[in-house]
C-alpha positions, 0 to 999 in steps of 0.5 A: 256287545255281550251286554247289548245282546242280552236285552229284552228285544233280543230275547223277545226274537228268540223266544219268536224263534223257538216257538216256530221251531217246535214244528221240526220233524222228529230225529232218527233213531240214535246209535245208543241210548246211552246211560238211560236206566241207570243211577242219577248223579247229580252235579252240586258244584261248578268245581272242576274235579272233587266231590259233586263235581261233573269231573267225578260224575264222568268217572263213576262207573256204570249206567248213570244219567248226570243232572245238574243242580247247578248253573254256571261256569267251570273253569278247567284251567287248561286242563281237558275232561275225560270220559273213559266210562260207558253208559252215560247221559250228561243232561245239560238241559236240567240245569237251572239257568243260565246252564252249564258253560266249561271254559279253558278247556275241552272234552275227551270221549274215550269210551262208548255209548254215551249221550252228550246234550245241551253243554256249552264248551268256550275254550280259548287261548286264555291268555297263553302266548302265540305258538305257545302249545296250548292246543286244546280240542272243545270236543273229540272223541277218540276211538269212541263209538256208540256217542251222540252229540247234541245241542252243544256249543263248541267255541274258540278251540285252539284245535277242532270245535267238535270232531271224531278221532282215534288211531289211524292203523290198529290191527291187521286188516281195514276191518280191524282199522275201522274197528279201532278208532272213533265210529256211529257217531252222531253229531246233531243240532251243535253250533261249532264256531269261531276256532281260534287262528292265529293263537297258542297252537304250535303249528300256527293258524289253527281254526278249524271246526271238525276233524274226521280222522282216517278210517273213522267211519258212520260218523253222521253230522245232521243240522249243525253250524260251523261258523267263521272256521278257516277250515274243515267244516268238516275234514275227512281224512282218509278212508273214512266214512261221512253223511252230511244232512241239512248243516249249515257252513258259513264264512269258512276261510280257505275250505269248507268240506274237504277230504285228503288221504296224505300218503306220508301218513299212508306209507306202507299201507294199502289206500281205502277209499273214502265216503261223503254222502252230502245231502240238502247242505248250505255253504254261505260265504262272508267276510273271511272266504276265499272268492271262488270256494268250492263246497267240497274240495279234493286234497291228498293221494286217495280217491273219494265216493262222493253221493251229493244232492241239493247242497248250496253253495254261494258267496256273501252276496248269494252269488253261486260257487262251484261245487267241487275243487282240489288243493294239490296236483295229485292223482287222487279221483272222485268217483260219483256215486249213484245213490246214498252210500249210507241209509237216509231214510231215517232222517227228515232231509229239509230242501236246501233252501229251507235249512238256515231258517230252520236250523238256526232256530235249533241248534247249539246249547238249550236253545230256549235258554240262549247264551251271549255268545251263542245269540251273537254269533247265529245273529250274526249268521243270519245277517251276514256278519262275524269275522274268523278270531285269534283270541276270545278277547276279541268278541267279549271274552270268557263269560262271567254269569252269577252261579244258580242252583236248584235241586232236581226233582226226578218225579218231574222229568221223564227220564228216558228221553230226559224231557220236563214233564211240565213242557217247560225246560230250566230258564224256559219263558211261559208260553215261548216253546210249551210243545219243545219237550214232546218234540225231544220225546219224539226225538229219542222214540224214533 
């Protein structure tokens, strides 16, 4: 299959598709600029710690922008990457093609003001047995702040795909709560797909696409893919806060959108409502959802204000599905607001029957650069295809590209917005997306 999708019909479809989406409207402004006006740390080695490594590059302190004189595979071993230091840019777009993909592991954010573009994260169970233990997450923050996500690809987690965690109670008060775990984060543009079920985590079927935990709050997800998740697309769990604009969910299992407050992680502490604003979404079913799904359903004790406009929900034949559902007899409420609990007015809100054209032009990892894995499962997307997996085995397996190395020249690239002064990214066709670098610009100037 991996190499079927690699041919030349398929790359002159995507090069097609690119090119149609330079026209996107601009982003809105981001809640950090990250590591912008620092030092540049070049990554010179696919090693997964050591010196020129992108592990040394995360720990470095202070402001920095990390560019990649290389492309290819860092295998991490089952083992995860944490970023404790604030001020930072990883540049994934920089790297010569075929880009930078981690495999057998994960990323941990623990810090603030950071800006994450154009990784490829491919987890797997990497051969460890059922219920074994190896849990991993492909991407979490964890009582972070200040972070965008953007343009990466996040597969086969044994855990979640790309989520926004942290403590559930620290301090005294729901200020110092909210204060105390992950908040103003944005997750732009990724494709979080295939979470593995049946695999190494201990508690048994574990794919799940994102995990917003309680009290986690600003936490806003704007056109992005969830694909074949069983569940939590995304989760929001109690008294935390959630905008959804223009995603796309597609083959989710037992649930796609859900909130649940559990009172056996609240006892002893007073209930906070949570907050989805949900505005212009798609939720397509196909081969693993359940008949009747709902787009957001209602789990738990707590009650949830739910803001919500244009959302399409329907199953793989186009036929509609009910809007809102429960799990659990409970007596958790939801309570309709009137208006936007978030301001919206920064971002272009596309009308629901436009978004799947548009967003899976865009989104995951260097969409002018495509990987297999990538290509196959947003074709996949686009015709209705794909299945929920145990294991990577099942679609191909751990990707094996030739290591690439090319040096990075500064004078070349702006690099406030981290965009090639030429139009052209690393591994990007002439003529495919001449106009991709001033979209980005604009992207970072909103």
């Amino acid at each position: 299959m991996r190499k079927i999708l690699q041919n030349a019909t398929i790359s002159a479809i995507v090069a097609t598709l690119m090119a149609a989406a330079v026209h996107a409207e601009p982003h809105p402004a981001d809640p950090t600029k990250g590591g912008t006006g620092g030092r540049i740390i070049r990554v010179k080695t696919l090693a997964k710690s050591g010196p020129g490594s992108l592990a040394e590059a995360l720990a470095t302190k202070g402001p920095r922008t990390v560019v990649f004189e290389v492309g290819g595979v860092i295998d991490l071993g089952r083992d995860t990457l944490e970023i404790t230091e604030p001020f930072l840019t990883v540049a994934g777009q920089t790297a010569p093609s075929p880009g930078v993909t981690i495999i057998k592991g994960g990323i941990d954010l623990r810090t603030h003001d950071v800006v994450l573009s154009h990784l490829r994260v491919m987890t797997g169970a990497d051969g460890q047995a059922m219920f074994s233990g190896w849990e991993a997450d492909a991407f979490s923050t964890v009582a972070a702040h200040n972070v965008v996500v953007e343009h990466c690809s996040f597969l086969w987690a044994l855990d979640e795909n790309m989520s926004a965690s942290g403590p559930r109670f620290t301090g005294n008060s729901v200020a110092e709560w909210r204060a105390g775990t992950s908040h103003d984060v944005v997750f732009r543009e990724n494709l979080a797909a295939e979470g593995l079920a049946k695999a190494s985590h201990p508690k048994g079927e574990h794919s799940k696409g994102s995990l917003i935990h309680d009290n986690a709050t600003n936490i806003t997800f704007y056109r992005n893919v969830w694909a074949h998740n069983v569940e939590r697309a995304p989760l929001v769990k109690g008294g935390a806060q959630v905008t959804m604009i223009n995603n796309v969910i597609y083959n989710p299992g037992h649930r796609a959108v859900h909130y649940n407050l559990m009172n056996l992680e609240w006892t002893g502490h007073d209930y906070v409502t949570g907050e989805i604003t949900a505005l212009g979404n798609v939720m397509r079913g196909g081969n693993d959802t359940d008949p009747g799904l709902p787009f957001l359903m209602l789990g738990g004790d707590g009650d949830l204000k739910y803001f919500g406009k244009d959302n399409r929900a329907v199953d793989r034949h186009g036929n509609p599905l009910p809007q809102f559902g429960r799990y659990g007899e409970t007596k958790a409420r939801l309570i309709t607001a009137k208006s936007p609990m978030t301001d919206v007015s920064r971002y272009s809100v596309l009308p629901s029957g436009e978004v799947e054209t548009s967003v899976l032009q865009t989104v995951g990892a260097r969409p002018w650069d495509r990987a297999p894995d990538d290509i196959r499962i947003l074709f996949f997307v686009a015709e209705g295809r794909g299945d929920i997996i145990d294991d990577e085995k099942q679609v191909g397996g751990y990707p094996h590209p030739v290591s690439t190395f090319a040096p990075f020249v500064e004078t070349d690239w702006n690099l406030d917005t981290m965009t090639p002064k030429s139009g052209r990214y690393p591994g990007q066709k002439a003529g495919a997306q001449e106009k991709l670098s001033t979209r980005d610009a604009a992207m970072r100037t909103q």
